[in-house]
C-alpha positions as CSV (number, residue, x, y, z in Angstrom):
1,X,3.7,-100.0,-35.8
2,X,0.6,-97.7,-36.6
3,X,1.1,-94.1,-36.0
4,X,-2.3,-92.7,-34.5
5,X,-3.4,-88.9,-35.8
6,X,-2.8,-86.3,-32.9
7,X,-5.5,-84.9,-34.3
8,X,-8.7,-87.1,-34.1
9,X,-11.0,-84.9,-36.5
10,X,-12.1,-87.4,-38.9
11,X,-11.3,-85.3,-42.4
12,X,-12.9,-86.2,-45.4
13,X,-10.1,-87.7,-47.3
14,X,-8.9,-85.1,-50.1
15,X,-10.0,-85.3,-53.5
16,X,-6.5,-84.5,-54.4
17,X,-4.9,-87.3,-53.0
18,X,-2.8,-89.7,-55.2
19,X,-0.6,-92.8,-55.2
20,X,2.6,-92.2,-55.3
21,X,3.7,-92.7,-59.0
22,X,7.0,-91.3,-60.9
23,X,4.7,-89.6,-63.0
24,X,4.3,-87.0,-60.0
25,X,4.6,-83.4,-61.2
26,X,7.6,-81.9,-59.7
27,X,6.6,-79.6,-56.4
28,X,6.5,-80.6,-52.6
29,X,4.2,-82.8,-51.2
30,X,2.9,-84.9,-48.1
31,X,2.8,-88.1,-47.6
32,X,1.3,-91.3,-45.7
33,X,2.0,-94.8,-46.4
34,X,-1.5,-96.2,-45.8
35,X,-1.8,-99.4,-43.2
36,X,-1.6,-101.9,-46.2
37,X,1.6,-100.1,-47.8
38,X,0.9,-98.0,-50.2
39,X,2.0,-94.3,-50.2
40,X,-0.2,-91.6,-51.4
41,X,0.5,-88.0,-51.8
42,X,-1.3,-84.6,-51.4
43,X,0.5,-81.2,-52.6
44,X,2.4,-79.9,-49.1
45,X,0.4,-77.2,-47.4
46,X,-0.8,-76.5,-44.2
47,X,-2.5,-79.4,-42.4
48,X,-2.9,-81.8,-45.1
49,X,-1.7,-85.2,-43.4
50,X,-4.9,-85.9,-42.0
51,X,-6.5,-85.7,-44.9
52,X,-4.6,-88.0,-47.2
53,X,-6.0,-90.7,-45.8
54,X,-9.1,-89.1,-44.1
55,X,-11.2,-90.3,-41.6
56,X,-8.6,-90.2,-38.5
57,X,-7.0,-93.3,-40.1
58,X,-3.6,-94.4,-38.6
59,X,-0.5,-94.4,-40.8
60,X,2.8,-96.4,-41.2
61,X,4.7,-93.2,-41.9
62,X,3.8,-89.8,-42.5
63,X,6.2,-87.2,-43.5
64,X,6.8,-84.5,-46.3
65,X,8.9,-85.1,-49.6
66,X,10.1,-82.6,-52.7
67,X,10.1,-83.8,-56.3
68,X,12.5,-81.8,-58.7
69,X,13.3,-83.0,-62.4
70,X,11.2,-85.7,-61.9
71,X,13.2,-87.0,-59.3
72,X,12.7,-87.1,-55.6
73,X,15.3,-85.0,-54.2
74,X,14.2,-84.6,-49.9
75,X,12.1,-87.2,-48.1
76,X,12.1,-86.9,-44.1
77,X,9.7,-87.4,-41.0
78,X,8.5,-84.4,-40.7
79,X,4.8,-84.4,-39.9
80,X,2.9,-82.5,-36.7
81,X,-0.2,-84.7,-37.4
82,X,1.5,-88.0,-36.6
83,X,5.1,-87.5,-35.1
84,X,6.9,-90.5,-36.9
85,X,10.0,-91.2,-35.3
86,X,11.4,-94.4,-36.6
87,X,14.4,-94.3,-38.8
88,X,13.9,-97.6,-40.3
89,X,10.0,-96.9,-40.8
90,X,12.0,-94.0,-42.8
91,X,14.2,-96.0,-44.7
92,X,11.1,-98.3,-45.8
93,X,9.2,-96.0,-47.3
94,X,12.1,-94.8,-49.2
95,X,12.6,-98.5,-50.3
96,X,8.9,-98.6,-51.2
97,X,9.0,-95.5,-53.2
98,X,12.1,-96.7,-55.5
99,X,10.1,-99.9,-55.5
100,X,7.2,-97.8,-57.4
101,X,9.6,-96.8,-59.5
102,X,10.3,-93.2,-58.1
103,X,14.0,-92.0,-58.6
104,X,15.7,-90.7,-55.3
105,X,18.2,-88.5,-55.5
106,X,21.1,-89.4,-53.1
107,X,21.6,-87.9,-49.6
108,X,18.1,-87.1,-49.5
109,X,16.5,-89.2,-47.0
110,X,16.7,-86.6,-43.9
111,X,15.2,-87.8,-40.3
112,X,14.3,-85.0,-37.4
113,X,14.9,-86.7,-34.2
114,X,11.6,-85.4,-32.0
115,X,14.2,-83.6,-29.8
116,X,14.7,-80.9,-32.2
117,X,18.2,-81.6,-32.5
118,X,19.7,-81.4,-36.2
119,X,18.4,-84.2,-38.9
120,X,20.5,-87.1,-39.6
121,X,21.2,-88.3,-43.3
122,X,20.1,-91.5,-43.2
123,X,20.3,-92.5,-47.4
């Protein structure tokens, strides 16, 4: 499933947008897992999941992530821009991310259900 922007402004995507890679700098970040799979990363700030990918382009998953000590240490869903709300969307994007070769720490994979009740530790 393809997540659609709710905010159809076609941004130029940002020139600071990067693959995911364990080589990330610790820090929080954004992130979108592009329609072929690959997850790319812009530092967190406010209103920067449209422009990851740019161009109004829909995602698999879009959500925000923290890297401490060079390891990944929160992952969740939480992204105005697209509204993901598929646990096991969640789950493989996590999966992709150790994959990469990203460490994640456990108990960090958090999902916000869209009813604003509290987040579920999912992994």
């Amino acid at each position: 499933m393809l997540y659609v922007s709710l905010d159809s402004t076609p941004y130029a995507r940002s020139q600071r947008t990067r693959l995911l890679t364990p080589s990330l700098r610790d820090g929080l970040y954004v992130y979108a897992r592009s329609p072929t799979g690959e997850i790319y990363v812009l530092p967190d700030g406010p209103h920067q999941h449209p422009r990851i990918l740019g161009t109004a382009t829909p995602v698999l998953y879009a959500g925000d992530m923290t890297i401490e000590n060079g390891m990944i240490v929160d992952v969740t869903n939480l992204s105005g821009t697209f509204q993901c709300q598929d646990r096991e969307a969640l789950i493989a994007v996590v999966d992709a991310m150790k994959e990469s070769g990203c460490l994640v720490a456990p108990g960090a994979v958090r999902f916000f259900p869209a009813d604003g009740s509290r987040p579920e530790i999912l992994a």
